[in-house]
FILO-574178 format. One record per atom (N, C-alpha, C): x, y, z. Coordinates in steps of 0.2 Angstrom, whole numbers, plus 5000, padded with zeros to 4 digits. Layout:
BEGIN
XYZ ...
REM end
This chain:
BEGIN
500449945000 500050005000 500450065000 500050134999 500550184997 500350215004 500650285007 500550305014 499950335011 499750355007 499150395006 498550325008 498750295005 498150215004 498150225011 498550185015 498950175022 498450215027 498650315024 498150325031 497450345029 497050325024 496350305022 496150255026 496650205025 496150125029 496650115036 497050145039 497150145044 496650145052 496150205051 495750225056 494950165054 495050125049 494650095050 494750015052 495449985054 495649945056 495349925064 495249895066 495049865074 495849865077 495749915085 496149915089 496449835091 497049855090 497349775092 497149765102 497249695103 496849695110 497549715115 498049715113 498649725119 498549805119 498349845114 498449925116 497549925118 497249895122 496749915124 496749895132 497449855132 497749845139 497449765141 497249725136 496949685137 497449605130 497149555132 497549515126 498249505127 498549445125 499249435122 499849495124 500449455122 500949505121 500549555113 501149595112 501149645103 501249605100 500849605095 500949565090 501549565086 502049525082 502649515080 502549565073 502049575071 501949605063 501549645064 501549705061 501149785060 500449755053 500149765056 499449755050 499449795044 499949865044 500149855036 500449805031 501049765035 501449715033 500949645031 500449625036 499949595034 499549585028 499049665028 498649685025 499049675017 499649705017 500049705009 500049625008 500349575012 500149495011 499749495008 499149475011 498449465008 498449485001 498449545000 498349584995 498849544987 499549534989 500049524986 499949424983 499549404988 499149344986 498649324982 498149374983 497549374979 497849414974 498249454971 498249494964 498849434960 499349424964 500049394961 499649294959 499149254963 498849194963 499249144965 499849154969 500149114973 499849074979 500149034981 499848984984 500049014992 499848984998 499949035005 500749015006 500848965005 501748935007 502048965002 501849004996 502349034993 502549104994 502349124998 502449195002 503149205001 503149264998 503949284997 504349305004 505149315006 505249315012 505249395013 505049425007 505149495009 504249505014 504049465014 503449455020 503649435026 503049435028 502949395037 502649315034 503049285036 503149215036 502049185036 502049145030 501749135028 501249095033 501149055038 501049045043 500549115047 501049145049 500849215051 500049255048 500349265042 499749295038 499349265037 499349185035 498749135035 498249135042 498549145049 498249145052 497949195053 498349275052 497949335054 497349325048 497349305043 496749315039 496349275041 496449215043 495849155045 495549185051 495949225056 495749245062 495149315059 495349375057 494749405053 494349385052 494249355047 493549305044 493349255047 493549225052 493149195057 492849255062 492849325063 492649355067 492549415064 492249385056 491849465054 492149505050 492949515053 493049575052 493149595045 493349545041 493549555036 492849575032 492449565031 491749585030 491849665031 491949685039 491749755044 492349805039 492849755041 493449815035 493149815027 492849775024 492449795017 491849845019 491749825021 491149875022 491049955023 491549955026 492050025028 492150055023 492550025020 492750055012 492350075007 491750015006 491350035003 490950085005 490850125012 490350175012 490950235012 491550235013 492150285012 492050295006 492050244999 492150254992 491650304989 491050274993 490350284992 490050364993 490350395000 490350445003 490850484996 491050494995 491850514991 491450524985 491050484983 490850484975 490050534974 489850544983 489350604982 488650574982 488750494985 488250454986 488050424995 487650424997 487450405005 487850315007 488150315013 488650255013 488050195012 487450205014 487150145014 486650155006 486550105000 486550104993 485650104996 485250114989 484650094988 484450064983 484950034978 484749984972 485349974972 485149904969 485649844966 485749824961 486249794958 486349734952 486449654955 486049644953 486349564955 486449534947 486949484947 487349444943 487649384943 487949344941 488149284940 488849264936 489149234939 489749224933 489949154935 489849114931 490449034932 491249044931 491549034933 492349014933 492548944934 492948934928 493148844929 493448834937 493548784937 494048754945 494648714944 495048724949 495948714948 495648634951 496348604950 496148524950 496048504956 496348554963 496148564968 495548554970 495048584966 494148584970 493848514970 493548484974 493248404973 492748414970 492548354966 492348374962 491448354964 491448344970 490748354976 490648424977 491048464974 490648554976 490848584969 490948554963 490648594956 490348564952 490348594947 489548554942 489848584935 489248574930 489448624923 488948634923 489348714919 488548774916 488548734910 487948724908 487748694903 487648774897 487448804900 487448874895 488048934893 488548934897 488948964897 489848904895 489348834897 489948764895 490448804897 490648804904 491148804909 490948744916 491548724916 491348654921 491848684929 491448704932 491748724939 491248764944 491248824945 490848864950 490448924948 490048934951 489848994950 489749064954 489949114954 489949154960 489349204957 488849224962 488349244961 488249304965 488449384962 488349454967 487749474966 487749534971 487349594969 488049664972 488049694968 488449754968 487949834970 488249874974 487749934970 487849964964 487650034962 487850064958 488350064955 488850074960 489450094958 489750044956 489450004956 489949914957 490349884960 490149914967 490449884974 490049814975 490249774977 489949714982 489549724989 488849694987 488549684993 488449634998 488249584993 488349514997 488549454990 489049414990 489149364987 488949284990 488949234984 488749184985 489249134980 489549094983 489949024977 489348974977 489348934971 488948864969 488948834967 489148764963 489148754959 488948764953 489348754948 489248794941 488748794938 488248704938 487748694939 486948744941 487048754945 486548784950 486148844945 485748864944 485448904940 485448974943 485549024942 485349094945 484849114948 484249094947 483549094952 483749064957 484049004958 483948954962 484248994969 484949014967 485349024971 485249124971 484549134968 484549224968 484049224975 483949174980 483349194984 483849194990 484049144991 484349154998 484949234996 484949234992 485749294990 485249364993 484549374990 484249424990 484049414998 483749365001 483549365008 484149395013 484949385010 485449415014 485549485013 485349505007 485249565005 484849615009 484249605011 483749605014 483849635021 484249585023 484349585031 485049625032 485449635028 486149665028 486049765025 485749775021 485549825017 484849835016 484349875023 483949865024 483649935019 484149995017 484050025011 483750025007 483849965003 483749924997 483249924996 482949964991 482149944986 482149934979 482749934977 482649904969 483449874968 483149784963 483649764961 483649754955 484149764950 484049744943 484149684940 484049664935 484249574934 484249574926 484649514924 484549494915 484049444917 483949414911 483249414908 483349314911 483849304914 484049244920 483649254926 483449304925 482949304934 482149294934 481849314928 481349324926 480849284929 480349254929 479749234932 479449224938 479449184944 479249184949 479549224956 480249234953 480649284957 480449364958 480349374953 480049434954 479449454958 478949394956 478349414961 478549414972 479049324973 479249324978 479649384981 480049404977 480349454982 479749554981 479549544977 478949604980 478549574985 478449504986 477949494991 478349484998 478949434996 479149425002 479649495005 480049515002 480549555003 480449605002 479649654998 479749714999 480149754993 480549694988 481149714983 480649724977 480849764973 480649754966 481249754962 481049694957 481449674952 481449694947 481749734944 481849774938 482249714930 481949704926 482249654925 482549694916 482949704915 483349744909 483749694905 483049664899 483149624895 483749694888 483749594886 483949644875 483449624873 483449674868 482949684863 482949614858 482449624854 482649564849 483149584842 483149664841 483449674834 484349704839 484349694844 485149664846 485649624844 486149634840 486649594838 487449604843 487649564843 488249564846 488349584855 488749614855 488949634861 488549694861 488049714867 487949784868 488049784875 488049854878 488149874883 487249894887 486849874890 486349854893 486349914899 485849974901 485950004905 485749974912 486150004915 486349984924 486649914926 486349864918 486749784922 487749794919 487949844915 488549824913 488849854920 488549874926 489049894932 489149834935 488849764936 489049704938 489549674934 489449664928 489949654923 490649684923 490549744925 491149764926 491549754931 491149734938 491549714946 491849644942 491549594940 491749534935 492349534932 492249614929 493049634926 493549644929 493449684936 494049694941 494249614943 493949594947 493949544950 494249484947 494249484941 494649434934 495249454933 495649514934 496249544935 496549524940 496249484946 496649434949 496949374949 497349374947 497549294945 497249234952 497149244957 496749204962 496049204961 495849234957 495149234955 495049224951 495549224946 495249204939 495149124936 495149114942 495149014941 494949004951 494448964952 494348954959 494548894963 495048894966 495448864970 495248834977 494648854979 494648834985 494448784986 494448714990 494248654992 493748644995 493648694999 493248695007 492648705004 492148755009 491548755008 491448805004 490848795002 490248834997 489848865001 489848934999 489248975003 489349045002 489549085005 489649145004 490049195001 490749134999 491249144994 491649164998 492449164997 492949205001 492949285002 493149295005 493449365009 493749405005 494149375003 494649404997 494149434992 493649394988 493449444984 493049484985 492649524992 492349594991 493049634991 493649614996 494249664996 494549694990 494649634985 494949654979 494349684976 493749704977 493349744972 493349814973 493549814981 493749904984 494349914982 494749874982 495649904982 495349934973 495249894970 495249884963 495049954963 494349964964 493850034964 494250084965 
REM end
């Protein structure tokens, strides 16, 4: 990070527990040194024991990260960001309309093959991560699935999270993948309306679709990472890593 980066996200970091007179010895590494790991793993797509030794020992970093995200924070620091970005850009930190979206990505030979599937329409045989972004094409809440799983399937519980995290929210937009029985449930259940922003029929090729190319494009950040651009993870399926709402702020 640069010191301008540095003292942006500094004041949003959780006080360490020894300078609150409380907890452990000091910790042997300064959370900027950290924070550049993470970061220099997800953009570079190295593996955790390939940590260069111009870092804090590999070990080190893997647990500061697992310890965050097992306790939120990694979330609470995204989140942050996104209402500083958001604030900055002359908009309110909490959104009132969404994109939601979907993208499969193949699987490294690492993933078993009990948590991916193929997209039969996109014929990519691996995962699927499933967003809604705001405006700006920030991250609100993510979801992993197999590549299988259809985008209504897995758009109810993603909008249900939506709901309860971003109580703002009254409109979400969607391609022409969301369309029928979703739309009526989330007017009835959630109070959402689903704005659904088809093509036309006299469209040819590539066009650019108002309001959905802002998810498209988080897609396009987030594919600039070599750790994202292929899904390596073994473990569970569910609300995706940590790492990808962070690389969609730094990116922004």
């Amino acid at each position: 990070m640069t010191d301008t980066e540095w003292a942006a996200i500094r004041p949003l970091l959780p006080v360490p527990a020894w300078l609150q007179g409380r907890g452990p010895q000091p910790e042997g590494y300064g959370h900027r040194q950290l924070l550049d790991a993470v970061r220099y793993l997800v953009a570079s797509g190295i593996s955790w024991r390939a940590m260069p030794a111009d870092f804090p020992d590999w070990g080190r970093v893997y647990a500061f990260f697992r310890r965050w995200r097992e306790h939120g924070l990694i979330t609470e620091f995204h989140d942050r960001l996104r209402a500083r970005v958001r604030e900055r850009e002359g908009r309110e930190a909490e959104p009132t309309a969404g994109i939601i979206d979907a993208q499969s990505v193949r699987a490294a030979a690492t993933v078993p093959a009990s948590s991916r599937g193929y997209d039969g329409g996109r014929k990519v045989p691996g995962r699927k991560r499933h967003i809604v972004t705001d405006t700006l094409g920030l991250l609100l809440v993510v979801a992993v699935t197999a590549a299988n799983i259809g985008d209504r399937d897995a758009a109810a519980d993603l909008l249900m999270r939506l709901r309860r995290l971003h109580r703002d929210i009254t409109l979400v937009r969607a391609d022409g993948g969301y369309t029928g029985s979703l739309v009526d449930w989330c007017r009835q259940k959630l109070a959402l309306t689903s704005e659904i922003v088809k093509r036309t029929d006299d469209m040819e090729g590539f066009v650019v679709l108002p309001r959905r190319w802002v998810a498209e494009r988080t897609f396009a950040w987030l594919m600039h990472s070599r750790r994202l651009a292929r899904d390596y993870q073994a473990g569970f399926l569910g609300r995706g890593e940590a790492v990808v709402g962070l690389r969609s702020v730094f990116v922004r």
